[in-house]
BADRENDO-380347 format. One line per 10 residues: number of its first residue (from 0); their letters; for each residue x, y, z of C-alpha. Coordinates in steps of 0.25 Angstrom, whole numbers, plus 5000, padded with zeros to 4 digits. Each point is the difference from the previous one (the first is absolute). Example, Ala and Ser with C-alpha at 12.3 -4.5 7.8 and 13.67 -1.06 7.14 Angstrom:
0) AS) 5049/4982/5031; 5006/5014/4998
***
This chain:
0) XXXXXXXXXX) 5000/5000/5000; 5005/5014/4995; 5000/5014/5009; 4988/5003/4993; 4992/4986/5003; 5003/5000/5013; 4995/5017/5003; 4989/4995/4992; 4996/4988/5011; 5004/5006/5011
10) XXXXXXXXXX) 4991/5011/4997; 4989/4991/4997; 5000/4993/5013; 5002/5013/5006; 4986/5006/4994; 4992/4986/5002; 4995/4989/5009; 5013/4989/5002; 4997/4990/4993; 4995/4989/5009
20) XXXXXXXXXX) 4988/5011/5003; 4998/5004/4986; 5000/4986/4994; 5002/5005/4987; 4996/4989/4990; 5002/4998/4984; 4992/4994/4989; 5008/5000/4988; 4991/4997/4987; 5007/4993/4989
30) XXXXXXXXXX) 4992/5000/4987; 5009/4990/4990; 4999/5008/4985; 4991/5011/5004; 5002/5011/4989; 5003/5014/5005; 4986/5005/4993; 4991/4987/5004; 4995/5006/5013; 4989/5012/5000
40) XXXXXXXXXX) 5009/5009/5008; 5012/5001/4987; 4990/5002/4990; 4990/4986/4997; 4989/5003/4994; 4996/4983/4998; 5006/4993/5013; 4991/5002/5011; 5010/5000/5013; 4992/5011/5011
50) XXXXXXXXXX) 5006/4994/5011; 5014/5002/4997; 4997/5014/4995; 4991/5002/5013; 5014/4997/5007; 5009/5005/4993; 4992/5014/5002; 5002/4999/5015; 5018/5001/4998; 5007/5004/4990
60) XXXXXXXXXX) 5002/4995/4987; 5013/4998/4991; 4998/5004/4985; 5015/4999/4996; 5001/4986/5007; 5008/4987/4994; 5001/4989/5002; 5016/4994/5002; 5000/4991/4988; 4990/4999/4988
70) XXXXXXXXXX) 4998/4983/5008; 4994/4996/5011; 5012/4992/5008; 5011/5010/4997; 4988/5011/5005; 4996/4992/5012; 5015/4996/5004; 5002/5018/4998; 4988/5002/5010; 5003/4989/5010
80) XXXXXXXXXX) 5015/5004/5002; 5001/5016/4998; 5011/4994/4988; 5001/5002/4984; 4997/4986/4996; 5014/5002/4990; 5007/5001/5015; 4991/4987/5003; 5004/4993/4986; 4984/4998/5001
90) XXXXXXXXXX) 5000/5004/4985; 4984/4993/4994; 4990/4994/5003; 5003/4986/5005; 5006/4992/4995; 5002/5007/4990; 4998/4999/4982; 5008/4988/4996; 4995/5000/4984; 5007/5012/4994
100) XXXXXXXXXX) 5012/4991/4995; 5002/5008/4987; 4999/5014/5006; 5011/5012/4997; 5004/4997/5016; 4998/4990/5009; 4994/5005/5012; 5008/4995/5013; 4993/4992/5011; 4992/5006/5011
110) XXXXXXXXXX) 5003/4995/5012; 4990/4991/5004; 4995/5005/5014; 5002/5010/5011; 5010/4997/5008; 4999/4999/5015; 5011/5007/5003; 4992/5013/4995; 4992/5007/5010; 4985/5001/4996
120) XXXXXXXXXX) 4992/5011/5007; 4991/4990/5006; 5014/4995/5007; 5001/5015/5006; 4987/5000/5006; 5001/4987/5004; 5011/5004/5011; 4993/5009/5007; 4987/4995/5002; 4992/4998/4986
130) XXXXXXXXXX) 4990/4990/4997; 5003/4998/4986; 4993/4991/4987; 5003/4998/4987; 4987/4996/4994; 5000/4998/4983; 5008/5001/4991; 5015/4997/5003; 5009/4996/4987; 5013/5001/5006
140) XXXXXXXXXX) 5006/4987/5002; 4998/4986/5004; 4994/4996/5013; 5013/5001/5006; 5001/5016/4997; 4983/5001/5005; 4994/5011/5007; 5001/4993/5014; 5016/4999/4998; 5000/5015/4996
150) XXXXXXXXXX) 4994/5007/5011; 4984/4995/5001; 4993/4994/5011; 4990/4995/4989; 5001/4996/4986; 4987/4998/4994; 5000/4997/4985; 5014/5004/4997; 5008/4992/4991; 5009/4999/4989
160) XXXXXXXXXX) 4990/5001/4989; 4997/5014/4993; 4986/4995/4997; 4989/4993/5005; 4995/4988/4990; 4986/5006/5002; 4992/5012/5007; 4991/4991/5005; 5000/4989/5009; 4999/4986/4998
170) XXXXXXXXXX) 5009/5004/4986; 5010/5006/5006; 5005/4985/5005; 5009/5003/5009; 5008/5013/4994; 4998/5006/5008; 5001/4988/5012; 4987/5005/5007; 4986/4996/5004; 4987/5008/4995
180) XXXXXXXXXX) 4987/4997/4998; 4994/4995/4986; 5000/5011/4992; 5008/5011/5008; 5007/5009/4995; 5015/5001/5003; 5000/5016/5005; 4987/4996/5007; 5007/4989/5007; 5013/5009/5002
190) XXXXXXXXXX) 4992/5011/5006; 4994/4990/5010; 5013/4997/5006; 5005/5012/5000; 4988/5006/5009; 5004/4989/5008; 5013/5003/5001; 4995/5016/5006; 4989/4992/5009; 5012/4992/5008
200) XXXXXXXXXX) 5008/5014/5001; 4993/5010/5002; 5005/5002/5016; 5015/4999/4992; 5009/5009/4991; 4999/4993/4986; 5004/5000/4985; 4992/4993/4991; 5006/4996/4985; 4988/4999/4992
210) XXXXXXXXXX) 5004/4995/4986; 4988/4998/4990; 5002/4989/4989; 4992/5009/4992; 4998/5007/4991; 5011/4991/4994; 4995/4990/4989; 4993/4990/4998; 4988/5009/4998; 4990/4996/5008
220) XXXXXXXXXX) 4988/5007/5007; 4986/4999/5006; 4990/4998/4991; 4991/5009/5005; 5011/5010/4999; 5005/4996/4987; 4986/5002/4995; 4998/5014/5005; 5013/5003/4995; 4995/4995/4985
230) XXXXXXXXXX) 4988/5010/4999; 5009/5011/5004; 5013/4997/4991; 5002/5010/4991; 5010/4996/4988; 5004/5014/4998; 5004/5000/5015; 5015/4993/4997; 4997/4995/5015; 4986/4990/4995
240) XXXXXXXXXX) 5006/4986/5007; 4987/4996/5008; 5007/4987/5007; 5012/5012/5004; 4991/5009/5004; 4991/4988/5009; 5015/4997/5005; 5003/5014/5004; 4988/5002/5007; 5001/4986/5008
250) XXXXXXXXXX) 5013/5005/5006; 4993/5015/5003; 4990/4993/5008; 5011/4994/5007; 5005/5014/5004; 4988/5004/5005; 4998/4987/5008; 5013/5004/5007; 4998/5015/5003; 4987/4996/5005
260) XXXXXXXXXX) 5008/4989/5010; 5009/5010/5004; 4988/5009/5005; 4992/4987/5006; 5012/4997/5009; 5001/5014/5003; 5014/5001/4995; 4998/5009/4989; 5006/5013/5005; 5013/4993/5003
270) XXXXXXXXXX) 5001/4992/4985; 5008/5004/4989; 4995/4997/4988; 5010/4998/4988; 4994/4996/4987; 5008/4998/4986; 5003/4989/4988; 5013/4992/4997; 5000/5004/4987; 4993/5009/4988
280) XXXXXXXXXX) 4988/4994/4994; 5000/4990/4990; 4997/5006/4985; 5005/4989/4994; 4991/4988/4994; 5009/4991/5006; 4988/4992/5006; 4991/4991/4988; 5003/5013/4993; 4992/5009/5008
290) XXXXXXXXXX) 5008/5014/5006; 4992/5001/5014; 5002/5015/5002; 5006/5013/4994; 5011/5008/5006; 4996/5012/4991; 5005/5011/4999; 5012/4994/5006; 5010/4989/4990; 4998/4987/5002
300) XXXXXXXXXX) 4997/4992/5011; 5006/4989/5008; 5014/4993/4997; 5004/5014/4994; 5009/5011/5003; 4992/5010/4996; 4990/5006/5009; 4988/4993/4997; 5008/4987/5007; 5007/5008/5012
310) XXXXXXXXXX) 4989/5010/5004; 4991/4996/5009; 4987/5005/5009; 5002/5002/5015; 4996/5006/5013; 5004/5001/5014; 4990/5003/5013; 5007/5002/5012; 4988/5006/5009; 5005/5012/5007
320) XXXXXXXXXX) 5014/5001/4991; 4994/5002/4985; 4990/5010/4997; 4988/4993/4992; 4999/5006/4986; 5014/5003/4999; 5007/4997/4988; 5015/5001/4996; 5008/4999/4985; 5013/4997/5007
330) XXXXXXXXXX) 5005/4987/4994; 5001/4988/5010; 5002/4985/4998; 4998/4986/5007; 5013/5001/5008; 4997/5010/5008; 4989/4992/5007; 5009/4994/5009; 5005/5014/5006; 4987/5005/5001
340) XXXXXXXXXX) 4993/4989/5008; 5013/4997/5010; 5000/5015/5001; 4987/5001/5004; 4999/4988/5008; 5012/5005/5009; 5011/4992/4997; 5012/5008/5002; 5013/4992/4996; 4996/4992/4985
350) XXXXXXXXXX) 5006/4986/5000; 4998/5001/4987; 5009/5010/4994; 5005/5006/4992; 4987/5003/4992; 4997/5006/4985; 4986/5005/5007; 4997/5013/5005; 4992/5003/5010; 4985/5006/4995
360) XXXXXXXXXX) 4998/5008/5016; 5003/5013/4994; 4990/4999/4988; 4990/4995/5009; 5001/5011/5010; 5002/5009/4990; 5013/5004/5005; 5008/5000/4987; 5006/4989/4993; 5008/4989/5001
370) XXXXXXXXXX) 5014/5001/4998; 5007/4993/4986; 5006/5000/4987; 4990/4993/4989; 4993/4988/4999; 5007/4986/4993; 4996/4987/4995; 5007/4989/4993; 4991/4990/4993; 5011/4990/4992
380) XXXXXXXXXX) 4988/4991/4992; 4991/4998/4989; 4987/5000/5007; 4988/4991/4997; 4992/5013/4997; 5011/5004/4988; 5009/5009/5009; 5016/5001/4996; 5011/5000/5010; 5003/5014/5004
390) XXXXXXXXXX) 5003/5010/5010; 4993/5012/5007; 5002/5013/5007; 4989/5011/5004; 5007/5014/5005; 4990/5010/5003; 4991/5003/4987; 5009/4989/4991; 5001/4987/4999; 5011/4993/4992
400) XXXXXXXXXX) 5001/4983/4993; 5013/4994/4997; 4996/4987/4990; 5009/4991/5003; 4999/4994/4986; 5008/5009/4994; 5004/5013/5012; 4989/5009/4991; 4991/5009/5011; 4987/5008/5000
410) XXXXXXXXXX) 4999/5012/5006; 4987/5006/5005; 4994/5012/5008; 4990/4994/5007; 4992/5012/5005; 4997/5004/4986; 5001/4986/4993; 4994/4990/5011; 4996/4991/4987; 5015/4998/4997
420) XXXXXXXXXX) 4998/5004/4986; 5012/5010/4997; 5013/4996/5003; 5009/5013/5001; 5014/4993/5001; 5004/5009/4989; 4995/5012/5004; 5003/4999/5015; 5014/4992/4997; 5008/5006/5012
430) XXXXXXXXXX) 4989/4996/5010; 4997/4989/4993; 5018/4996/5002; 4997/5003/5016; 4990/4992/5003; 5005/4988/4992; 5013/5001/5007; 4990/5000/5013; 4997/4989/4996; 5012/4993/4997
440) XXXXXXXXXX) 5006/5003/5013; 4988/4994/5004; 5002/4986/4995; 5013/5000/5003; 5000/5003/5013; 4988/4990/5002; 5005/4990/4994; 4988/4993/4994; 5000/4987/4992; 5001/5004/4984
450) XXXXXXXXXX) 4997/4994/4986; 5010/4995/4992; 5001/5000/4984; 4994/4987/4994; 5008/4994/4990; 4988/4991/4996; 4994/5013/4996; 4990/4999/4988; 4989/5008/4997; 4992/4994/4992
460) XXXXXXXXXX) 4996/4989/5011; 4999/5012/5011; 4987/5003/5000; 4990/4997/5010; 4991/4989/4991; 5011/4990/4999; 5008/5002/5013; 4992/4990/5007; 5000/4991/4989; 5015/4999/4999
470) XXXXXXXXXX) 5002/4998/5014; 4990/4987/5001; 5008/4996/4989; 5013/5003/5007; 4995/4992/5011; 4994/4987/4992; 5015/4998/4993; 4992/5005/4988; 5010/5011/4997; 5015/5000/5006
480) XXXXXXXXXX) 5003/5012/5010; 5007/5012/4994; 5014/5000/5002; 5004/5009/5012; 4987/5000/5006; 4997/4992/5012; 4985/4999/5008; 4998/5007/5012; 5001/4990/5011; 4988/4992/5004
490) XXXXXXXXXX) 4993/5007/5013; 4998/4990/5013; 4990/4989/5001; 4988/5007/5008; 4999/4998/5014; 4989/4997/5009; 4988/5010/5000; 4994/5009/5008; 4991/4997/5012; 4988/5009/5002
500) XX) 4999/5009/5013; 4994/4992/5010
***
């Protein structure tokens, strides 16, 4: 902890309750590949979500939010340890794309789980005294490197998948490895245990690490709601997905379901509230050739480096601490989670560090803001979505891409281009020279894993269509392996399931 950290707590407990009075609490609400514009409060005009904009009204909402990679695990691995998932070497979404044999680069290999020897958040509030559960979506690791060896009391549905087999329960056949009754549905059945995760510790401080498995694909939603959706679907709309929007709306009412616990236990005045998504919105029709939402203005979506696959919505409450209506354009990103919540929980000396993150204290109390450079991301893949391996830097109004295909970069002013449509390299070349060389220092002071160049290199069989052919042939001894290029190593058989609370 720097001078400033340590003013900043020590001025905190000097103005508040001590903790074990105050018993601040935190739900954090992780939506997996909600889309910056698929909630009412950023702009839907299809999705229905008036809880979460009912919420986010009562703190203060984050309109130049990001998230730390444009994939789930390298953005949940950001959130949970305060680090750059390039200083983690958590690159993709595990285990990662194994197909793209023929591309220019050949990505390198994510590392395969989050280690225990980093600090989660949930470990800091652990220690002194919090109640804590990781209930959904995991995705980082094995069941040795599960919630419960990482800092949680409770691990509820948390495994090393990125996606259920179904929404809805018998279907969902053991991924994830819970119970639920015939024809529950999975953020139904989420929301269930999280309530009752707040019941048992509502006399106790506590964190609760509520990851949805939606809105990630399959698509799948309520009839009932599927069917509302339809009538209203308005092609014109580029957001008309009825099954996204039935999803949307499945896990809005999990939101409300867990505002209106935190009043019911009476516990609502001392629980922050921190909602966002693990990536941009999926634009791509990556999913029975169907796109589930639009990121527009914005370029792209998820698996991107453009801002259509790094912004994201967000919200904090903090009841007493953020003014409800309040709004701020400073851009922030899913590192600085980690500061935020051990700041505000009291934790004075951080296990953890050293942190990427920045405390968020002094944009929610309207104080200033917080203290650094630029933001960075490294993404080293060819995503499933059609994303290239590359490199990001935001400063201020600009945002700059390195393409690691060729060291070609974009440059854009994101306050007068938010779409990413002119790229000024030419006419702002000196700023353009500082912030790559930003960058740059960047990485090599990081440290990240990088591509190489792929000597099996050819064009012609690059393309998305025959990717996954080749590789089945690869594998069936049908075609012999390219020279020099080797399979990524198989992961570990899995391991026992998860038992239920209770």
């Amino acid at each position: 902890m720097n001078r400033r950290e340590f003013l900043g707590a020590a001025a905190i407990q000097a103005t508040q309750p001590a903790l074990s009075a105050q018993k601040r609490n935190f739900i954090f609400i992780l939506i997996d590949d909600l889309g910056w514009r698929d909630v009412g409060f950023a702009g839907s005009k299809f999705f229905e979500t008036p809880n979460i904009d009912k919420l986010a009204a009562q703190g203060m909402r984050f309109t130049s939010a990001y998230a730390a990679s444009p994939v789930d695990s390298p953005s949940c691995a950001g959130i949970l340890t305060g680090k750059y998932p390039a200083r983690l070497g958590i690159t993709n979404s595990l285990p990662g794309r194994h197909e793209m044999l023929y591309s220019k680069l050949l990505p390198p290999l994510s590392k395969q789980f989050l280690p225990l020897e980093e600090t989660t958040i949930a470990e800091e509030l652990q220690a002194i005294g919090y109640a804590t559960a990781a209930i959904g979506k995991w995705h980082l690791g094995g069941a040795r490197y599960y919630p419960e060896h990482q800092g949680f009391d409770l691990n509820f549905a948390g495994t090393d998948s990125g996606a259920p087999t179904s929404h809805f329960y018998p279907a969902w056949n053991g991924n994830p490895p819970i119970p639920g009754a015939s024809g529950a549905c999975l953020a139904d059945t989420l929301t269930d245990a999280a309530e009752a995760f707040v019941h048992k510790n509502s006399a106790q401080p506590f964190f609760l690490y509520l990851a949805h498995y939606g809105v990630h694909i399959p698509l799948e939603g309520k009839a009932e709601f599927v069917a509302a959706f339809q009538r209203k679907a308005d092609p014109k709309n580029p957001q008309h997905n009825a099954v996204y929007a039935a999803m949307v709306k499945s896990v809005d009412e999990s939101v409300g379901r867990m505002v209106q616990r935190a009043a019911l236990e009476g516990i609502a005045d001392r629980t922050v509230f921190i909602f966002t998504s693990g990536n941009g919105g999926l634009a791509s029709a990556e999913y029975k050739g169907l796109a589930p939402t639009s990121n527009a203005p914005l370029k792209a979506g998820k698996g991107f480096l453009f801002e259509g696959g790094l912004r994201v919505p967000m919200f904090i409450v903090w009841p007493g601490g953020t003014k409800p209506n309040s709004t701020t354009d400073v851009p922030v990103i899913g590192t600085d989670f980690f500061r935020t919540i051990a700041q505000l929980a009291g934790v004075v000396k951080l296990k953890g560090a050293p942190l990427d993150g920045v405390s968020l204290l002094p944009l929610l109390r309207k104080t200033g803001a917080p203290a650094r450079s630029a933001l960075y991301w490294h993404y080293p893949h060819y995503s499933t979505q059609g994303g290239r391996p590359g490199a990001a830097i935001r400063l201020g109004d600009w945002k700059l891409i390195r393409w690691y295909e060729d060291d070609s970069i974009e440059f854009y002013n994101l306050r007068n281009d938010p779409g990413e449509t002119r790229n000024v390299t030419v006419e702002q070349e000196a700023k353009a020279r500082g912030m790559l060389a930003m960058l740059n220092d960047w990485l090599a002071k990081t440290h990240p894993p990088m591509p190489n160049a792929n000597p099996a290199y050819d064009p012609t069989l690059e393309t998305e269509g025959l990717a996954a052919a080749i590789q089945a042939q690869l594998r069936s001894g049908e075609l012999p392996p390219p020279a020099g290029v080797a399979f990524e190593p198989a992961l570990p058989p899995a391991e026992a399931p998860i038992k239920p609370p209770g």
